[in-house]
PDB file with one MODEL, atoms N, CA, C and O in Angstrom:
MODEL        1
ATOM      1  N   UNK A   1      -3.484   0.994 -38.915  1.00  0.00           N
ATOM      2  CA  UNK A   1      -2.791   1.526 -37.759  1.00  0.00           C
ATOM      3  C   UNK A   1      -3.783   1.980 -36.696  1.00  0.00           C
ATOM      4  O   UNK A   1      -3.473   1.783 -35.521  1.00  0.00           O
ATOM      5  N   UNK A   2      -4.684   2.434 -36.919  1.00  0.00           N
ATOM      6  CA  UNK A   2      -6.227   3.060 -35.824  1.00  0.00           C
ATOM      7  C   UNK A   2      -6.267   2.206 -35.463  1.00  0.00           C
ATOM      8  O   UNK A   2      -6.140   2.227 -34.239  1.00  0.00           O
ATOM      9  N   UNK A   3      -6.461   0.769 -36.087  1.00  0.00           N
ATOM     10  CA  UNK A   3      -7.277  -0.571 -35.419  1.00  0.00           C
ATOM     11  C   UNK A   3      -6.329  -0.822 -34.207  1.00  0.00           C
ATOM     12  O   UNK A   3      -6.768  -0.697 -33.064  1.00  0.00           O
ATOM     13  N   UNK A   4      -4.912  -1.209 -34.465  1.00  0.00           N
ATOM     14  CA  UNK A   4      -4.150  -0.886 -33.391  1.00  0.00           C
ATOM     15  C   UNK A   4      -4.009  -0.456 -32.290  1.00  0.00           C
ATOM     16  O   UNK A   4      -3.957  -1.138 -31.266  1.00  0.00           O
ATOM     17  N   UNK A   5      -3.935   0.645 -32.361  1.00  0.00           N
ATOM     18  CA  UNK A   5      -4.222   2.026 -31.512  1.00  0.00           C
ATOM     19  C   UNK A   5      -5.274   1.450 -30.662  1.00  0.00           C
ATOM     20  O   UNK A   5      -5.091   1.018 -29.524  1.00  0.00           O
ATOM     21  N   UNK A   6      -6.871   1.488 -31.576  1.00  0.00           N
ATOM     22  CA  UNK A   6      -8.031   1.245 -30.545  1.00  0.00           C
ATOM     23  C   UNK A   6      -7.830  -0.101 -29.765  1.00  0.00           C
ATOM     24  O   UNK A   6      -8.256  -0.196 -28.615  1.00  0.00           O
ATOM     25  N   UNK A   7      -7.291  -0.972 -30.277  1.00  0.00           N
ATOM     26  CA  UNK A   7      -7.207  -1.965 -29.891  1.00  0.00           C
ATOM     27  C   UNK A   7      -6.231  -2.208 -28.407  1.00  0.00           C
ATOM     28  O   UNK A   7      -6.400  -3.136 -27.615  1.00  0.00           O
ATOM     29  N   UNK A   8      -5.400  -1.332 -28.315  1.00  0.00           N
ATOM     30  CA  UNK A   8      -4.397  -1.132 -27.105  1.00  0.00           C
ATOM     31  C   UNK A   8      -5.141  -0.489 -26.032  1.00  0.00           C
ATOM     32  O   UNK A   8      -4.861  -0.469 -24.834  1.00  0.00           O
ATOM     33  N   UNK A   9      -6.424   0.189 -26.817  1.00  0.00           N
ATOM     34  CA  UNK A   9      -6.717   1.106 -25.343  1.00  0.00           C
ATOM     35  C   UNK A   9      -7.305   0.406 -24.147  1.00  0.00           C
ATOM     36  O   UNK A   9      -7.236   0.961 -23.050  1.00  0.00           O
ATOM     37  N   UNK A  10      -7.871  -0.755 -24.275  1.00  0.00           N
ATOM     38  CA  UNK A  10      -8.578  -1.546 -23.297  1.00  0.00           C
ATOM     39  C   UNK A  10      -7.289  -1.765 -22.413  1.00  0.00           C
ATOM     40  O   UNK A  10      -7.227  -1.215 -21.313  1.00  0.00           O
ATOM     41  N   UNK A  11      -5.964  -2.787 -23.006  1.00  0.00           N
ATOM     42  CA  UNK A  11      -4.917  -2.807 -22.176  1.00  0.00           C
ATOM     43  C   UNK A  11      -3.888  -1.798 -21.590  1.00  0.00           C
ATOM     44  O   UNK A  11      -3.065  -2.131 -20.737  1.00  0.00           O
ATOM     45  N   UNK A  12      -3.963  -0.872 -21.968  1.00  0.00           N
ATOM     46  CA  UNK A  12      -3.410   0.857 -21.712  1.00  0.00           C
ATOM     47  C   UNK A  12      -3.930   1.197 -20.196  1.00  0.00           C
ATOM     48  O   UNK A  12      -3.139   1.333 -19.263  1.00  0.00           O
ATOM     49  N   UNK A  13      -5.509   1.335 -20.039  1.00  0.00           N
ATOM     50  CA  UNK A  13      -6.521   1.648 -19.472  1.00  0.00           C
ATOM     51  C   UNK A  13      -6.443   0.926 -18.162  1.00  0.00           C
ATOM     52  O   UNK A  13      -6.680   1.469 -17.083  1.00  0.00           O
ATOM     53  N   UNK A  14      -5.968  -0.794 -18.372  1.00  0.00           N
ATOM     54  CA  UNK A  14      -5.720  -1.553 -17.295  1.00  0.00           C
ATOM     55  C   UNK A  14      -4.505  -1.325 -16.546  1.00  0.00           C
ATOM     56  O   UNK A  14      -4.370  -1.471 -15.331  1.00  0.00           O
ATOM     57  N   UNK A  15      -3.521  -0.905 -17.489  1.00  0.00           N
ATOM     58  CA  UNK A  15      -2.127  -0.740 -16.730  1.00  0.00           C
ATOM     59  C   UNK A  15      -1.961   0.645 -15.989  1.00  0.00           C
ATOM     60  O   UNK A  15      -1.064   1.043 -15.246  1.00  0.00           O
ATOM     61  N   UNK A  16      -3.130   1.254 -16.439  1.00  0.00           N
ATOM     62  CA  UNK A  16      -2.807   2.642 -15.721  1.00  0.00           C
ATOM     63  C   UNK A  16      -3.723   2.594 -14.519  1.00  0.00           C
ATOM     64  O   UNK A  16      -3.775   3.472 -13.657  1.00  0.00           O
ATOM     65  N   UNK A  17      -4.646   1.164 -14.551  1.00  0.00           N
ATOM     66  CA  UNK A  17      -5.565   1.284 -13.486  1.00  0.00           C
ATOM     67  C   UNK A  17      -4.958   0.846 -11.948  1.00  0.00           C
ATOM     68  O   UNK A  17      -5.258   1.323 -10.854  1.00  0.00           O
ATOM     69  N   UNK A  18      -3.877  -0.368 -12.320  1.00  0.00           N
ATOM     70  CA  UNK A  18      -3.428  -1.215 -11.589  1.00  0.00           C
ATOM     71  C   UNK A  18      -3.115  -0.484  -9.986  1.00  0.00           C
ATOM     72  O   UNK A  18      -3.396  -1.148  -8.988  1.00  0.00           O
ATOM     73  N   UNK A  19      -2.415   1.161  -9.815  1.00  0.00           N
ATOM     74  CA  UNK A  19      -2.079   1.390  -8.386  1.00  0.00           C
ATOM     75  C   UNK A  19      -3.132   1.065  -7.857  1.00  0.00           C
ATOM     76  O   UNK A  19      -3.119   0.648  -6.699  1.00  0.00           O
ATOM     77  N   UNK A  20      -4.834   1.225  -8.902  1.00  0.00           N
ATOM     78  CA  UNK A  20      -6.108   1.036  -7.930  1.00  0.00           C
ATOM     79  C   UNK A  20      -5.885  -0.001  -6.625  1.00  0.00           C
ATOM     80  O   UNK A  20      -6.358   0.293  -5.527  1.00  0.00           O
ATOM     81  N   UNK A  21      -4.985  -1.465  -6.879  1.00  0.00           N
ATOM     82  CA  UNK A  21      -5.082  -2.234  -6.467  1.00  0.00           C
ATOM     83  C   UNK A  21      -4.464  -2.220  -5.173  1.00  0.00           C
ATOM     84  O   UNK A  21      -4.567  -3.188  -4.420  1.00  0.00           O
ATOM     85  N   UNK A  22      -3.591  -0.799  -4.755  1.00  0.00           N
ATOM     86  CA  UNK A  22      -2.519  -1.236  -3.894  1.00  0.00           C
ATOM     87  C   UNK A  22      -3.536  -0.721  -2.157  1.00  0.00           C
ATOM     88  O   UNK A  22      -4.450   0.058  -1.884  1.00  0.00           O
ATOM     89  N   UNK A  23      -2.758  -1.610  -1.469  1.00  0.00           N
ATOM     90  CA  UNK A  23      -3.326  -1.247   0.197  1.00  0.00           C
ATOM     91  C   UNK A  23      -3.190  -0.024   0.836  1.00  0.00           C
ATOM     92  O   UNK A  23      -2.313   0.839   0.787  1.00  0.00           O
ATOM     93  N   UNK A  24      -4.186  -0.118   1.418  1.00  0.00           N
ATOM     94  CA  UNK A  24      -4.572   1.021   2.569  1.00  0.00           C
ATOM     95  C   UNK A  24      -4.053   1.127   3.597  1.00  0.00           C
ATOM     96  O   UNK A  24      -3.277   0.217   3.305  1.00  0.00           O
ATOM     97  N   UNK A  25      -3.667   1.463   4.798  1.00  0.00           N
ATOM     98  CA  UNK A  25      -3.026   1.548   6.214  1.00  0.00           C
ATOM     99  C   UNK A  25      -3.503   2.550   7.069  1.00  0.00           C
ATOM    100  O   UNK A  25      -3.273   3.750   6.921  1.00  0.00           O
ATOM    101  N   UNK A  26      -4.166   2.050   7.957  1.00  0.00           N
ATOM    102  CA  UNK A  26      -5.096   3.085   9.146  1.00  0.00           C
ATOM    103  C   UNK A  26      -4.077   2.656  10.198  1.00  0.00           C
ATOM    104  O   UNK A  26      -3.380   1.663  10.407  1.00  0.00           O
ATOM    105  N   UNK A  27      -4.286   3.789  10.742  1.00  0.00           N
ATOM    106  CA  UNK A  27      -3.449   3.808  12.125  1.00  0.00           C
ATOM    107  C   UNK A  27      -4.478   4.155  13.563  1.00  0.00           C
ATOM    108  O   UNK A  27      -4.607   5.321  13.935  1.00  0.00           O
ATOM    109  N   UNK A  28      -5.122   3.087  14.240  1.00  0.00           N
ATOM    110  CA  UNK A  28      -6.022   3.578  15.128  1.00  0.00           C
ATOM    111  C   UNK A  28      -5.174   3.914  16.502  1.00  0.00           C
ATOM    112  O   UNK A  28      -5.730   4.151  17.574  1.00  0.00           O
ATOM    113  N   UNK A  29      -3.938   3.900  16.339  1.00  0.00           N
ATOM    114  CA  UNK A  29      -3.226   4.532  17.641  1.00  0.00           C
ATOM    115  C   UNK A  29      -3.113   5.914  18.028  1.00  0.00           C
ATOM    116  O   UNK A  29      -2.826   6.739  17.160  1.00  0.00           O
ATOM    117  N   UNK A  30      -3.293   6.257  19.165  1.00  0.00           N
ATOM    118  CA  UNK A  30      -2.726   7.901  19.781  1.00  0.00           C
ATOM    119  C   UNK A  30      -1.500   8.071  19.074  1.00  0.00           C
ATOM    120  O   UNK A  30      -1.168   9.253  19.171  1.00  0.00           O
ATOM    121  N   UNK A  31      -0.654   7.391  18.385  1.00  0.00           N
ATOM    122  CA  UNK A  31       0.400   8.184  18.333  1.00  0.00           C
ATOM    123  C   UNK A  31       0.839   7.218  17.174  1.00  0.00           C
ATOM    124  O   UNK A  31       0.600   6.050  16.869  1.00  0.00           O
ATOM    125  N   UNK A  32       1.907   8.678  16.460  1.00  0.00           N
ATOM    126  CA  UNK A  32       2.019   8.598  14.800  1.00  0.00           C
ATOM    127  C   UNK A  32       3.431   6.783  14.976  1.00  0.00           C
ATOM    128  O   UNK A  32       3.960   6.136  15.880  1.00  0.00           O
ATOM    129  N   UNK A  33       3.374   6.785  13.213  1.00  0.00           N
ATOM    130  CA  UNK A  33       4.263   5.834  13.607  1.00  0.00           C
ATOM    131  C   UNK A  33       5.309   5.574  12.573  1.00  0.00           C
ATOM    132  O   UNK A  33       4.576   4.884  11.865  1.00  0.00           O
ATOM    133  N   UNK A  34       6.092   5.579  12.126  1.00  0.00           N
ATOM    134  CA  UNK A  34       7.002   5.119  11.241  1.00  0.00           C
ATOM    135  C   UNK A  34       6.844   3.917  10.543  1.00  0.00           C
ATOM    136  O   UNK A  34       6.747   2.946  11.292  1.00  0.00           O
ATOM    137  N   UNK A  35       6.783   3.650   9.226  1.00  0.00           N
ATOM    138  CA  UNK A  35       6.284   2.588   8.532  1.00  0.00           C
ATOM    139  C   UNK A  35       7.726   2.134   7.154  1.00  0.00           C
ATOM    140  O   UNK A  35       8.260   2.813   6.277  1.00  0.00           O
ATOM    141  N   UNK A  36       7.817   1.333   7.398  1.00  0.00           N
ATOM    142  CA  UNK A  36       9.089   0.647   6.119  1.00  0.00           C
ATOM    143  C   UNK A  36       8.363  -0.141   5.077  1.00  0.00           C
ATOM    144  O   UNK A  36       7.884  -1.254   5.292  1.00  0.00           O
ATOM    145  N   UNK A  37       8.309   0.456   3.999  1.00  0.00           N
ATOM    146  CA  UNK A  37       7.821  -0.110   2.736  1.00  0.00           C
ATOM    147  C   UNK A  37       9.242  -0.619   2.049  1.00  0.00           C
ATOM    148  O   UNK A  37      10.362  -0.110   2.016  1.00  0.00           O
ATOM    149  N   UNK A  38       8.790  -1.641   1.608  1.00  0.00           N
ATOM    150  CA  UNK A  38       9.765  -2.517   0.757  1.00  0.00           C
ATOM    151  C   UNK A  38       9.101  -3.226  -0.653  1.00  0.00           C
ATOM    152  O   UNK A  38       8.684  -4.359  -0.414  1.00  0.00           O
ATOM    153  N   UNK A  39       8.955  -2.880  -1.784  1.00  0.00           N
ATOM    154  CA  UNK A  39       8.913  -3.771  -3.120  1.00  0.00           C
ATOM    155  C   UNK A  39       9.729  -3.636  -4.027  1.00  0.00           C
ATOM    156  O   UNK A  39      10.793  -3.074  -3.763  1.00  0.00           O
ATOM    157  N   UNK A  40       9.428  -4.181  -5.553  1.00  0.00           N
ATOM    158  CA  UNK A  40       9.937  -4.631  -6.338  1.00  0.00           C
ATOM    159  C   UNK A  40      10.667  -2.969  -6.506  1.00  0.00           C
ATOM    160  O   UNK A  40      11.840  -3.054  -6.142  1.00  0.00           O
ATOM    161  N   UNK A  41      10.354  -1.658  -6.900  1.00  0.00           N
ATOM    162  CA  UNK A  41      10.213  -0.907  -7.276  1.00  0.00           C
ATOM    163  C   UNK A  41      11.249   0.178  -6.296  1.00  0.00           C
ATOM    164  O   UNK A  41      12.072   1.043  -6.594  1.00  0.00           O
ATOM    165  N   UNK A  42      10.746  -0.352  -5.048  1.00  0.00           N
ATOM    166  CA  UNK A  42      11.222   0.738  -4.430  1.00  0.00           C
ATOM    167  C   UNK A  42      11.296   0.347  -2.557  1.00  0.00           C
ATOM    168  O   UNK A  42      10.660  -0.531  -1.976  1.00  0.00           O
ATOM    169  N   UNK A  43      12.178   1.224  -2.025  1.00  0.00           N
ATOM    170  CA  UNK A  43      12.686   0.628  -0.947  1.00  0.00           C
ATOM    171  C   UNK A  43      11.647   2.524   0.384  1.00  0.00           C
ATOM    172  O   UNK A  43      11.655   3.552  -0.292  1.00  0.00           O
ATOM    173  N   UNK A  44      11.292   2.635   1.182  1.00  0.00           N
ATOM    174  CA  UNK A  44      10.830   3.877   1.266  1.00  0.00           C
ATOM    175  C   UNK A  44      10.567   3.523   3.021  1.00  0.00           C
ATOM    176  O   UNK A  44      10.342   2.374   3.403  1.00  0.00           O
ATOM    177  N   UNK A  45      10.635   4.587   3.868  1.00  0.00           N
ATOM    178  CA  UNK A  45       9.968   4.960   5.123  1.00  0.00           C
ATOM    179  C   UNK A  45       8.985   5.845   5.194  1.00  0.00           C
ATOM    180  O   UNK A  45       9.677   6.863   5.217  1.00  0.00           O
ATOM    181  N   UNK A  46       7.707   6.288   5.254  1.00  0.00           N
ATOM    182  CA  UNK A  46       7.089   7.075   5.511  1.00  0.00           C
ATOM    183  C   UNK A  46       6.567   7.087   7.187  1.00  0.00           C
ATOM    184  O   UNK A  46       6.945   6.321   8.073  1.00  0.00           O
ATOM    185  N   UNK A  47       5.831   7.927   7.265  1.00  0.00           N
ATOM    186  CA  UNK A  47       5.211   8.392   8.614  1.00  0.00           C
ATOM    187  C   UNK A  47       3.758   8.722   8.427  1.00  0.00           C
ATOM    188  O   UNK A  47       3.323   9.387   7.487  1.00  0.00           O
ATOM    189  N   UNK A  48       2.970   8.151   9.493  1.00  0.00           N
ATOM    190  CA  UNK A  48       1.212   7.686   9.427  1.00  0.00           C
ATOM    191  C   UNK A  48       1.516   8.466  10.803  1.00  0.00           C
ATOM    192  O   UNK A  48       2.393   8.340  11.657  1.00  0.00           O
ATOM    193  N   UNK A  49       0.412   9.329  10.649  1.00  0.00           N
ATOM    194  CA  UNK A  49      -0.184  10.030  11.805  1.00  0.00           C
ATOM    195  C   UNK A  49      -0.916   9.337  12.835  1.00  0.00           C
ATOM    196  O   UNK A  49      -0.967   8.120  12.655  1.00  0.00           O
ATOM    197  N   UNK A  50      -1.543   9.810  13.948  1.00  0.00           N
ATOM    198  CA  UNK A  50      -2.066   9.206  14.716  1.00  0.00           C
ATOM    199  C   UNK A  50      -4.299   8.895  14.226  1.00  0.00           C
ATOM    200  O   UNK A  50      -5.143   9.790  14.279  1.00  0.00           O
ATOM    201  N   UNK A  51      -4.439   8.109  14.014  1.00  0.00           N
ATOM    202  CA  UNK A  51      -5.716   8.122  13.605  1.00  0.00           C
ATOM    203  C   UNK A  51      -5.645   9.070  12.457  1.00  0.00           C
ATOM    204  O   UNK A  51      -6.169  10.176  12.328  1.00  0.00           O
ATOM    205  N   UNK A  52      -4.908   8.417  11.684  1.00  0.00           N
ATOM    206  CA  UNK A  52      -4.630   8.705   9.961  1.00  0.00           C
ATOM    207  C   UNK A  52      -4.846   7.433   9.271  1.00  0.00           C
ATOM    208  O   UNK A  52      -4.674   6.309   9.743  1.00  0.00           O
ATOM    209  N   UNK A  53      -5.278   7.772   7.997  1.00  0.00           N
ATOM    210  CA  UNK A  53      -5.215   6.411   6.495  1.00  0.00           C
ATOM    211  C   UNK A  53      -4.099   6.394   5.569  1.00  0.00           C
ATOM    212  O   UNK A  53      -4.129   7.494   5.018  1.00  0.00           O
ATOM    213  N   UNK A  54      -3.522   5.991   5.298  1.00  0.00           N
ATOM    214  CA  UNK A  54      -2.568   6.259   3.961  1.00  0.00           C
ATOM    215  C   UNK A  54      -3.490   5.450   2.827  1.00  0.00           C
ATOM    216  O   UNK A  54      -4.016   4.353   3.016  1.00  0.00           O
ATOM    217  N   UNK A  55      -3.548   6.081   1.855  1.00  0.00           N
ATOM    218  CA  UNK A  55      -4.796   5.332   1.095  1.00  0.00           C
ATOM    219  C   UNK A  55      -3.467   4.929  -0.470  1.00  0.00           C
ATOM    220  O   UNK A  55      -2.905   5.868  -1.032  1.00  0.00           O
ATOM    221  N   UNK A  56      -3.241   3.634  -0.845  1.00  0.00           N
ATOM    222  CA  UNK A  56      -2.699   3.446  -1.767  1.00  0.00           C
ATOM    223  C   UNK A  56      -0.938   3.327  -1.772  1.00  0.00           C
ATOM    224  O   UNK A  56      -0.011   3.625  -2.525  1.00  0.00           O
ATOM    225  N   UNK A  57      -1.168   2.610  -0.245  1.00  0.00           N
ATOM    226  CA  UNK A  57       0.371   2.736   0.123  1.00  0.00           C
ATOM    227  C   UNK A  57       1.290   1.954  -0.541  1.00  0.00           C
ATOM    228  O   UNK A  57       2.447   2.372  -0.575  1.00  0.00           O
ATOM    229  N   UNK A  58       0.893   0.403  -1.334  1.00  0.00           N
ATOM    230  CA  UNK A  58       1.540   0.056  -1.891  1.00  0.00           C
ATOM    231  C   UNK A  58       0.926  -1.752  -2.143  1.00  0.00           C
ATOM    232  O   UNK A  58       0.454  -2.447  -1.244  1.00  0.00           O
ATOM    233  N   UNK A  59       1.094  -2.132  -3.448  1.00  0.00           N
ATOM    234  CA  UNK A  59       0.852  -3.709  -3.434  1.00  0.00           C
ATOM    235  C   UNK A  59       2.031  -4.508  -3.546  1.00  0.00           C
ATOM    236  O   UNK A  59       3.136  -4.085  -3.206  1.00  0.00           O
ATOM    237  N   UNK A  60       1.873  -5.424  -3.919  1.00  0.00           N
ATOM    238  CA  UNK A  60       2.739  -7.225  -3.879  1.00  0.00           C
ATOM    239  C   UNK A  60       4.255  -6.029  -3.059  1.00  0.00           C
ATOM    240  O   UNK A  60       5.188  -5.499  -3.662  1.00  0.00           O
ATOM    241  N   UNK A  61       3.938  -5.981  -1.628  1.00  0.00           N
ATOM    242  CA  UNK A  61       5.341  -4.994  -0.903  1.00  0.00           C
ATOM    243  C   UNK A  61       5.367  -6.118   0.255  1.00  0.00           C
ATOM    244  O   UNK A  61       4.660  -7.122   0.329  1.00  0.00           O
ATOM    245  N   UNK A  62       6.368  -5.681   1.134  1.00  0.00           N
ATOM    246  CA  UNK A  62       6.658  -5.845   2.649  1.00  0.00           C
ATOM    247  C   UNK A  62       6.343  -4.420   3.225  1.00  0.00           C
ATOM    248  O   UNK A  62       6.719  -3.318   2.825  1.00  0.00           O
ATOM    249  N   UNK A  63       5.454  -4.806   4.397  1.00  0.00           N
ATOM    250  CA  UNK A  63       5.076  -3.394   5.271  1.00  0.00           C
ATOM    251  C   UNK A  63       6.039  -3.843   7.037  1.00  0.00           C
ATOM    252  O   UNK A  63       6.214  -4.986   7.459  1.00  0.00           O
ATOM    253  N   UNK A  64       6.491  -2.537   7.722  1.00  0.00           N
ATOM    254  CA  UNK A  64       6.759  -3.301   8.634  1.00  0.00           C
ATOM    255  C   UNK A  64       6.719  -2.029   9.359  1.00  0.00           C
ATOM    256  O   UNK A  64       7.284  -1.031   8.912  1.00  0.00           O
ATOM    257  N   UNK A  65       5.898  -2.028  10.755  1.00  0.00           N
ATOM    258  CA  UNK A  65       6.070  -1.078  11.775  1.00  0.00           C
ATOM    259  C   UNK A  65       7.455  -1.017  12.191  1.00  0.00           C
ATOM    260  O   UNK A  65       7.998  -2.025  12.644  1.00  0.00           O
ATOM    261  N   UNK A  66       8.103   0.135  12.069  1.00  0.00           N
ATOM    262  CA  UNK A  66       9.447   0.378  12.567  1.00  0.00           C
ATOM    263  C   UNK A  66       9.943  -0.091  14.233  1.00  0.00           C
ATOM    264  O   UNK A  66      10.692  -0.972  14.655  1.00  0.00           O
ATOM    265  N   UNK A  67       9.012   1.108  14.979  1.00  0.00           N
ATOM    266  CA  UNK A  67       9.246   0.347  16.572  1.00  0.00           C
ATOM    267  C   UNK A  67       9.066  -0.496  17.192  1.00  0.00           C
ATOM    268  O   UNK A  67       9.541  -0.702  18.309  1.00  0.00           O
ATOM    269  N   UNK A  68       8.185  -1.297  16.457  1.00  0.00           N
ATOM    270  CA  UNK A  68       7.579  -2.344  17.098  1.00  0.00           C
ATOM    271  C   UNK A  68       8.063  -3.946  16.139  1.00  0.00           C
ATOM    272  O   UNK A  68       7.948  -5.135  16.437  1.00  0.00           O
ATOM    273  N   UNK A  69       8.568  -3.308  15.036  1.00  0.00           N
ATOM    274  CA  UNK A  69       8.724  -4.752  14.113  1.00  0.00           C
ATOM    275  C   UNK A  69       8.002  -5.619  13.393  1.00  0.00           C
ATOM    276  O   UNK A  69       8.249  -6.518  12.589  1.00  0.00           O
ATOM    277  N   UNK A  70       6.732  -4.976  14.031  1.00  0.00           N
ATOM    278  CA  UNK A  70       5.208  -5.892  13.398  1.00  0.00           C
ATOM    279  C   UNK A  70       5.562  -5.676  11.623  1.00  0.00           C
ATOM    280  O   UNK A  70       5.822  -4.669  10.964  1.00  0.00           O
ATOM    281  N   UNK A  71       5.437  -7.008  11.289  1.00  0.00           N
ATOM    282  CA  UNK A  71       5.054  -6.929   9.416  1.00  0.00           C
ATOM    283  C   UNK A  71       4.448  -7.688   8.842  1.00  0.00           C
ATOM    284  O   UNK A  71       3.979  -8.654   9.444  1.00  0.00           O
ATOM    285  N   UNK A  72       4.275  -7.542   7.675  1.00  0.00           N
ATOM    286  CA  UNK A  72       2.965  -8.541   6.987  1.00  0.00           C
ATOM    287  C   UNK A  72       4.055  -8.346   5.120  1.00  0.00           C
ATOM    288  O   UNK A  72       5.126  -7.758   4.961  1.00  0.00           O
ATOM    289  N   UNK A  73       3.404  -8.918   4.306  1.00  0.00           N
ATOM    290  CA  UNK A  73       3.364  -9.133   3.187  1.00  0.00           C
ATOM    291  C   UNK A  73       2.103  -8.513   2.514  1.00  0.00           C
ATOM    292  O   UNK A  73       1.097  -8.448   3.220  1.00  0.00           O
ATOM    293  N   UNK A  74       2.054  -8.193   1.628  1.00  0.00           N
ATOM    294  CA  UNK A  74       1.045  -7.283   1.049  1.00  0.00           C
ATOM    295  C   UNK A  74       1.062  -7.584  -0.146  1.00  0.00           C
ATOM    296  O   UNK A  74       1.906  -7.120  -0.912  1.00  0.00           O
ATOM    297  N   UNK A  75      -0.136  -8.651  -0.621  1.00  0.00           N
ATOM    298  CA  UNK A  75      -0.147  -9.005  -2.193  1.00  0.00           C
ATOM    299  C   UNK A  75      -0.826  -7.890  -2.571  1.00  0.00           C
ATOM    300  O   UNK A  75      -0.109  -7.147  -3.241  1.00  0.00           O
ATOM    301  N   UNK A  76      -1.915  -7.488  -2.405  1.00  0.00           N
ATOM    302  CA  UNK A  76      -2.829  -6.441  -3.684  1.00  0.00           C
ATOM    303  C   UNK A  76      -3.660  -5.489  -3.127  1.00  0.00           C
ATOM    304  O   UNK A  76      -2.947  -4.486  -3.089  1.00  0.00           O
ATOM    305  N   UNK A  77      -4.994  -5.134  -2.565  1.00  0.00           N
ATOM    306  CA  UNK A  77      -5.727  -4.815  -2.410  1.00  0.00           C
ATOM    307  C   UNK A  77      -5.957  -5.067  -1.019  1.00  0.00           C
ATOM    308  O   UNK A  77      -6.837  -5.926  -0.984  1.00  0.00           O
ATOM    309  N   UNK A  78      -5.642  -4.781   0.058  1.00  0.00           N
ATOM    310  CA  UNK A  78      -5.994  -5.156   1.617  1.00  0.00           C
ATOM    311  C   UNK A  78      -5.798  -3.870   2.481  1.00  0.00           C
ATOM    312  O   UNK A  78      -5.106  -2.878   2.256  1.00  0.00           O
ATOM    313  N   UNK A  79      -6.538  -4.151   3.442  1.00  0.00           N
ATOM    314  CA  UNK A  79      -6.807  -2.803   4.388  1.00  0.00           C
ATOM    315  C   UNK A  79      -6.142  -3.240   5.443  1.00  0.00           C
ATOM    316  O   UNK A  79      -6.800  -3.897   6.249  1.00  0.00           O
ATOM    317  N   UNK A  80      -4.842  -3.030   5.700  1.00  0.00           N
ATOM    318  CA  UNK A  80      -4.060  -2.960   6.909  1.00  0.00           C
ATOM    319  C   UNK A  80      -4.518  -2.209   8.233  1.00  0.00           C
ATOM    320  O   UNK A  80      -5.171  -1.232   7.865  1.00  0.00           O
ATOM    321  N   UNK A  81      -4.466  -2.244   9.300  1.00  0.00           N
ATOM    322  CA  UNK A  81      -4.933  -1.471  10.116  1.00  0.00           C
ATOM    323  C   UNK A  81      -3.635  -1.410  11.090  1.00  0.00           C
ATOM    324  O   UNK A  81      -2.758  -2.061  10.522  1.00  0.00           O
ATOM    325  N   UNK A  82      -3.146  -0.897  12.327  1.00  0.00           N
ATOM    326  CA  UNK A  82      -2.530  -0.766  13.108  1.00  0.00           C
ATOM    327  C   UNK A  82      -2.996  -0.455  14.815  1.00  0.00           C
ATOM    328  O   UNK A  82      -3.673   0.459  15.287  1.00  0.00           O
ATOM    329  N   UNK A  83      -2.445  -1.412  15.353  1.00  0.00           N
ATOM    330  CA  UNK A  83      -3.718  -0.946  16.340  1.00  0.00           C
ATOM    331  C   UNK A  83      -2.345  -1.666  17.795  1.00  0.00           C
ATOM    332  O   UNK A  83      -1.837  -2.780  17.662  1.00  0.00           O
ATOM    333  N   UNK A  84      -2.025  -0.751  18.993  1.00  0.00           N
ATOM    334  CA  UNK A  84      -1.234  -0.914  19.303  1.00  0.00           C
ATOM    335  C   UNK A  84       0.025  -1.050  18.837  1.00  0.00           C
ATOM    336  O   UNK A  84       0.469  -2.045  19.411  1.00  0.00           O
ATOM    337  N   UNK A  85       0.961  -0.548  18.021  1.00  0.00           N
ATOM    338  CA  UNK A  85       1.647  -0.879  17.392  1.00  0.00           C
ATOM    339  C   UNK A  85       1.576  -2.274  16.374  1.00  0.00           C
ATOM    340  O   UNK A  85       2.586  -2.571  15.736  1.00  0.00           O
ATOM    341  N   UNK A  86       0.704  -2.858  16.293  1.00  0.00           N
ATOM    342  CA  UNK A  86       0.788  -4.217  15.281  1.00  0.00           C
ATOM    343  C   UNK A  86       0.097  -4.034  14.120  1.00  0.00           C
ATOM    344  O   UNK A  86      -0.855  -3.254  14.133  1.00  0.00           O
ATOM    345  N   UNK A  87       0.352  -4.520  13.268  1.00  0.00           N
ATOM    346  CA  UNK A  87       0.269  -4.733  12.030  1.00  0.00           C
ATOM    347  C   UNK A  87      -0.620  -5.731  11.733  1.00  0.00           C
ATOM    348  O   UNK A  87      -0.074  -6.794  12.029  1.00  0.00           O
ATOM    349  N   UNK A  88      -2.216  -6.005  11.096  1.00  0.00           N
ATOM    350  CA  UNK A  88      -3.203  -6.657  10.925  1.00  0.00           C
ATOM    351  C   UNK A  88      -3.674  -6.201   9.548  1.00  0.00           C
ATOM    352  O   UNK A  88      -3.360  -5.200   8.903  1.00  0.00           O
ATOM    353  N   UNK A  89      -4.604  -7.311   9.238  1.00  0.00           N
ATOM    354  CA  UNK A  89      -4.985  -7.112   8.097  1.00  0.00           C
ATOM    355  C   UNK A  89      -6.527  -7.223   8.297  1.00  0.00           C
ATOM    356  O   UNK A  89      -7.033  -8.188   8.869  1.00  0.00           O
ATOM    357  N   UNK A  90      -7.287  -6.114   7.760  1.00  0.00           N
ATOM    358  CA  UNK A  90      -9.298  -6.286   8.370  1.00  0.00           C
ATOM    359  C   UNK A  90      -9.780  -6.975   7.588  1.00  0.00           C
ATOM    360  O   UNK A  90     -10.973  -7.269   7.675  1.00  0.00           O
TER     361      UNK A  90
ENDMDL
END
């Protein structure tokens, strides 16, 4: 039963690592902005300040600037930026 056990911890270790993977979102605009997250998991709006990061906002999602409509797809690991209201990836 130990062997088990030890044997799970490598894959345990990975599944708990995985949010590592999810994207970033900088906002280089004067002014804050409303953001629509959409994945498998969960449906959500948050709010990004003005020359703010959200660090770990979310992977395999839909991102979409609210006022402006700008969106992207978001497989894993990418640094979104915002810059005029649009939605880019650095």
């Amino acid at each position: 039963m130990k062997k088990i056990a030890f044997s799970m911890a490598p894959v345990l270790a990975l599944l708990a690592a995985s949010p590592a993977f999810a994207a970033d979102l900088k906002n280089n605009d004067d002014v804050a902005h409303e953001i629509y997250v959409e994945s498998a998991e969960t449906e959500k709006t948050v709010t990004i300040e003005a020359h703010a990061t959200l660090h770990d906002l979310c992977h395999n999602c839909y991102v979409e600037v609210v006022e402006s409509g700008s969106a992207l797809s978001v497989e894993e690991e990418e640094n979104l930026t915002i810059t005029d209201g649009q939605l880019s990836v650095e």
